[in-house]
C-alpha positions as CSV (number, residue, x, y, z in Angstrom):
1,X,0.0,0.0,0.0
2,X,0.9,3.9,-0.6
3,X,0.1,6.8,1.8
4,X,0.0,7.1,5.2
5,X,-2.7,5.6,7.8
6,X,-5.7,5.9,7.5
7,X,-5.4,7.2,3.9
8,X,-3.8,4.1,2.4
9,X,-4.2,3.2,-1.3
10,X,-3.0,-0.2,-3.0
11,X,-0.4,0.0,-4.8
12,X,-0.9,-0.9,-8.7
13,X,1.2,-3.3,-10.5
14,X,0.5,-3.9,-14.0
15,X,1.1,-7.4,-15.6
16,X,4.0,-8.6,-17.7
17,X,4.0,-8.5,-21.1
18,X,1.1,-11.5,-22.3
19,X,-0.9,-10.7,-20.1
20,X,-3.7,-8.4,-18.9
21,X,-5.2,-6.7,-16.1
22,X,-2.9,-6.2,-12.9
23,X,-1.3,-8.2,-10.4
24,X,-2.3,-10.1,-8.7
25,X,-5.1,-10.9,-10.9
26,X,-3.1,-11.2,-14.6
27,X,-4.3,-13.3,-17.4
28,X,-2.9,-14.4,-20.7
29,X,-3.8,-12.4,-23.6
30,X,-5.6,-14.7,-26.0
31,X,-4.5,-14.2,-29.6
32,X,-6.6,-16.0,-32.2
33,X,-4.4,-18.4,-34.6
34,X,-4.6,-16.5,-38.9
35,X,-6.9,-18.0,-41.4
36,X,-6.3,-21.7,-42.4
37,X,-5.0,-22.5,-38.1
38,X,-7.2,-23.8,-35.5
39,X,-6.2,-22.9,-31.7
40,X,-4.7,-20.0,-30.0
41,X,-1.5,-18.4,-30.3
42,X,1.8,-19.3,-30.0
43,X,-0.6,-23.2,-30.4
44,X,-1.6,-22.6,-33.4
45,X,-2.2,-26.1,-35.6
46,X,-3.2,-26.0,-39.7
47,X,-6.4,-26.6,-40.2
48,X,-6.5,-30.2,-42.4
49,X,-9.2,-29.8,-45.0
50,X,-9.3,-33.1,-47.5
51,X,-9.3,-32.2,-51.3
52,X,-12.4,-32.3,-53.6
53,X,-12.7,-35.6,-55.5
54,X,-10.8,-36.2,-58.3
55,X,-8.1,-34.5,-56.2
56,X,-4.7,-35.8,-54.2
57,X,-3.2,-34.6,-50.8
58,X,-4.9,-31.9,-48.7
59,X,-6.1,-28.2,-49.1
60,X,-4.1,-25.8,-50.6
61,X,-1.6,-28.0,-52.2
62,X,-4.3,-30.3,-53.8
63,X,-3.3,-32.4,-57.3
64,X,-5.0,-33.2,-59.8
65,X,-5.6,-37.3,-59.5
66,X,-4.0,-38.3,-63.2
67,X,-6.4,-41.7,-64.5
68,X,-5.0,-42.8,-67.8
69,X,-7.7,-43.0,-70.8
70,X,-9.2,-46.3,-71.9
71,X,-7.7,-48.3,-74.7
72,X,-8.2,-46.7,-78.4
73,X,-8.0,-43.1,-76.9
74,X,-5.4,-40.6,-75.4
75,X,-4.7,-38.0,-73.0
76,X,-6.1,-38.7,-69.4
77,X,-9.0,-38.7,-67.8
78,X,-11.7,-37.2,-68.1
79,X,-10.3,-35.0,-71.2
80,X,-9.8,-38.2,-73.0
81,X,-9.7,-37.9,-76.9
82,X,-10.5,-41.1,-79.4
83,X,-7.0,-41.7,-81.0
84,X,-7.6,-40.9,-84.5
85,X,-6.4,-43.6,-87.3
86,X,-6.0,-42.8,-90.8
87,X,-7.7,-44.9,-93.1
88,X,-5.8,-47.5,-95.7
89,X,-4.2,-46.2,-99.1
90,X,-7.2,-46.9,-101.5
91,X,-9.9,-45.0,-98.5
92,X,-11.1,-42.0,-97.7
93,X,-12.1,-40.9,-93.2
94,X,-11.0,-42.4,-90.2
95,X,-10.9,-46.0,-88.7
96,X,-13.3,-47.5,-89.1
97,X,-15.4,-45.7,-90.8
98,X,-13.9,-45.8,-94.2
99,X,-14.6,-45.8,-97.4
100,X,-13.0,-46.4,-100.6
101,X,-12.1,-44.1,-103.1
102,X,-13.9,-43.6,-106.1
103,X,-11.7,-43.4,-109.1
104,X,-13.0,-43.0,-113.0
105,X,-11.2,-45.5,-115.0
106,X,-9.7,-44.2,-117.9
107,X,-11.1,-43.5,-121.9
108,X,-11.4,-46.9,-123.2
109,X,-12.7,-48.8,-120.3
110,X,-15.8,-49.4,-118.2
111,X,-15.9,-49.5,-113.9
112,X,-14.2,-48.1,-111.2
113,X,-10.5,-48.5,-110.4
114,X,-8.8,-51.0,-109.7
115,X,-11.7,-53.1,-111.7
116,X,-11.5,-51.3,-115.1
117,X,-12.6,-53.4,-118.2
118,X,-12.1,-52.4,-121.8
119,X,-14.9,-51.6,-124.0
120,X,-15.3,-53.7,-126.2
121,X,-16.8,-52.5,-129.6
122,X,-17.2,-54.6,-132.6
123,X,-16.0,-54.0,-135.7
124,X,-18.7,-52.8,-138.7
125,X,-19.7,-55.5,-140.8
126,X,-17.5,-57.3,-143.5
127,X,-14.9,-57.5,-140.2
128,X,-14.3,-59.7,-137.4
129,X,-13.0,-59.3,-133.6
130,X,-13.1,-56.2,-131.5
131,X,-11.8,-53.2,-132.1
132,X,-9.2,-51.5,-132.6
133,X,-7.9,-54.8,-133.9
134,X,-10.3,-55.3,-136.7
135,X,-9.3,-57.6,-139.5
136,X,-11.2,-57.9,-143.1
137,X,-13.4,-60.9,-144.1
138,X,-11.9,-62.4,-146.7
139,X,-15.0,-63.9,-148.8
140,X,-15.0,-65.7,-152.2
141,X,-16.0,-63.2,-155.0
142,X,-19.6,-63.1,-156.7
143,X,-20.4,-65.6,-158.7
144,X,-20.7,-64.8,-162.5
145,X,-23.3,-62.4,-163.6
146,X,-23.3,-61.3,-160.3
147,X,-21.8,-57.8,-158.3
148,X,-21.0,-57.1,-154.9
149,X,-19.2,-58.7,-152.2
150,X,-20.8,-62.1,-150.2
151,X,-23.1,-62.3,-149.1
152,X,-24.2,-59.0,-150.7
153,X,-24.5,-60.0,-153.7
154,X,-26.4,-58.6,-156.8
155,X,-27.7,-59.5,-160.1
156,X,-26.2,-58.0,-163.3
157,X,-29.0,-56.6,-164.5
158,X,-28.9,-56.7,-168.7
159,X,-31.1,-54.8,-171.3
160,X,-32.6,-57.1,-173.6
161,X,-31.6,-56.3,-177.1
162,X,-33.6,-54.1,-179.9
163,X,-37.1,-55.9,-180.2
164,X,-37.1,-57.6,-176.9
165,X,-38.5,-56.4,-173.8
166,X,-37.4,-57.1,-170.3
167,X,-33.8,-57.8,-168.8
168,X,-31.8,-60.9,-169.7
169,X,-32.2,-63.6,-169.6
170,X,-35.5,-63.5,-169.8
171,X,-36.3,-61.5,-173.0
172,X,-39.3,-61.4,-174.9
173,X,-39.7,-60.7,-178.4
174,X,-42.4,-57.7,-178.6
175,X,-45.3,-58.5,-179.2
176,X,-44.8,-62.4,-179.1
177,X,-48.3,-64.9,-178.4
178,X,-48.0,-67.8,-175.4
179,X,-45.9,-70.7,-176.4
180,X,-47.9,-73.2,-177.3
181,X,-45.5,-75.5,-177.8
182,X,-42.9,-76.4,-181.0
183,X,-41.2,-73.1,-182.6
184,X,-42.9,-70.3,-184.0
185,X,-41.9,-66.6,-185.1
186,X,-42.6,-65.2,-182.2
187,X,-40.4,-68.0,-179.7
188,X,-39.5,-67.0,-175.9
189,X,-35.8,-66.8,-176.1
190,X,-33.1,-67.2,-173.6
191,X,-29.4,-66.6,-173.9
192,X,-26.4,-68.6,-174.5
193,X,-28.2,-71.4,-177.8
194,X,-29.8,-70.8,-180.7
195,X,-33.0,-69.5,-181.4
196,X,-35.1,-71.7,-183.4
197,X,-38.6,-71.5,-185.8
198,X,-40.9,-72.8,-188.4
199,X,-40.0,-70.4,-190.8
200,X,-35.9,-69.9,-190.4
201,X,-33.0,-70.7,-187.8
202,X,-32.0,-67.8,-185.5
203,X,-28.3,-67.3,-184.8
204,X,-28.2,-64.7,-182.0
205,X,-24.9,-65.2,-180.0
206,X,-26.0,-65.2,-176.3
207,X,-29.4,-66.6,-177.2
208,X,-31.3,-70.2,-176.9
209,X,-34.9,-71.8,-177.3
C-alpha cells in the first residue's frame, strides 16, 4: 500500500507482457491463430481440409488425380480424346469408318478403279474381232453375172436387145403370143443357144430356145 494511515491506497502493479489486467489478478492475452490455423496463439495447428474428388493430398496443395484414358483413346482422364487412325491407301475418313475411293477408269474402259474393263466394240460389218484390232473378211467373189461382195451380192441386170422387152435372160420378143409349144416366129428366147422357128434358124450369140 501507498500513503500514510488511514489514507492508504494499493499500490498498482500492471502485468507482464502477455498478459492483462494487474497483479495479482493477470491473465494471458488470448491471440486468435490466422486464417487456415485452428487454436490460439503461439498453439496454433493448420487446419487439415481433405481435397475435392478427383483430387490428391490436402487443401491448398491439392493435385489433380491423373487416370489414364481407356484403350483406343489418349490423353487422361476425363479430357480423354478417341486416338484418330488414318484410313488404308485406296480409303477415304477415319478408322473404321472408311470408305473407298472412287476413281473413273480411264477413256477406253468401263468400272471403277482398280476393276476397269475395256470396252469392247465390234468391228462394222464385212470384219471380225473387236476393235481396234479389226481384220477384213476375206470372202470368195460373186459368182458370174453377179456384183457385190458375199453375201451381198447382186444380179447383173442386162437390157434385152432391140425388139425384146425385159432384162436378160429372160427376154421377150415384142409383141410375141403364149408358147404353145414347138417353134414359132414369135419363140420365148433365152441366152447362150440358138434360137429356133418354123420359118428360119436364128443365130443370135447369147441366145437359146
Amino acid at each position: 500500500f501507498t500513503g500514510v494511515q488511514p489514507n492508504c491506497t494499493p499500490i498498482v502493479r500492471p502485468c507482464p507482457p502477455g498478459f492483462t489486467g494487474v497483479q495479482p489478478n493477470c491473465k494471458p492475452i488470448v491471440k486468435p491463430c490466422p486464417p487456415g490455423f485452428t487454436g490460439v496463439q503461439p498453439n496454433c495447428k493448420p487446419i487439415v481440409k481433405p481435397c475435392p474428388r478427383g483430387f490428391t493430398g490436402v487443401q491448398p496443395n491439392c493435385k489433380p488425380i491423373v487416370k489414364p484414358c481407356p484403350r483406343g483413346f489418349t490423353g487422361v482422364q476425363p479430357n480423354c480424346k478417341p486416338i484418330v487412325k488414318p484410313c488404308p491407301r485406296g480409303f477415304t475418313g477415319v478408322q473404321p469408318n472408311c470408305t473407298p475411293i472412287v476413281r473413273p477408269c480411264p477413256p477406253g474402259f468401263t468400272g471403277v478403279q482398280p476393276n476397269c474393263k475395256r470396252i469392247v466394240r465390234p468391228c462394222p460389218p464385212g470384219f471380225i474381232g473387236v476393235q481396234p484390232n479389226c481384220k477384213r473378211i476375206v470372202r470368195p467373189p460373186c459368182p458370174p453375172g453377179f456384183v457385190g461382195v458375199p453375201p451381198n451380192c447382186k444380179r447383173v441386170v442386162r437390157p434385152c436387145p432391140p425388139g425384146f422387152i425385159g432384162v436378160q435372160p429372160n427376154c421377150k420378143r415384142v409383141g410375141a403370143p403364149p408358147n404353145r409349144g414347138g417353134a414359132n416366129p414369135n419363140q420365148l428366147f433365152k441366152p447362150n443357144g440358138l434360137g429356133i422357128n418354123k420359118a428360119q434358124r436364128f443365130n443370135r450369140p447369147g441366145f437359146r430356145n
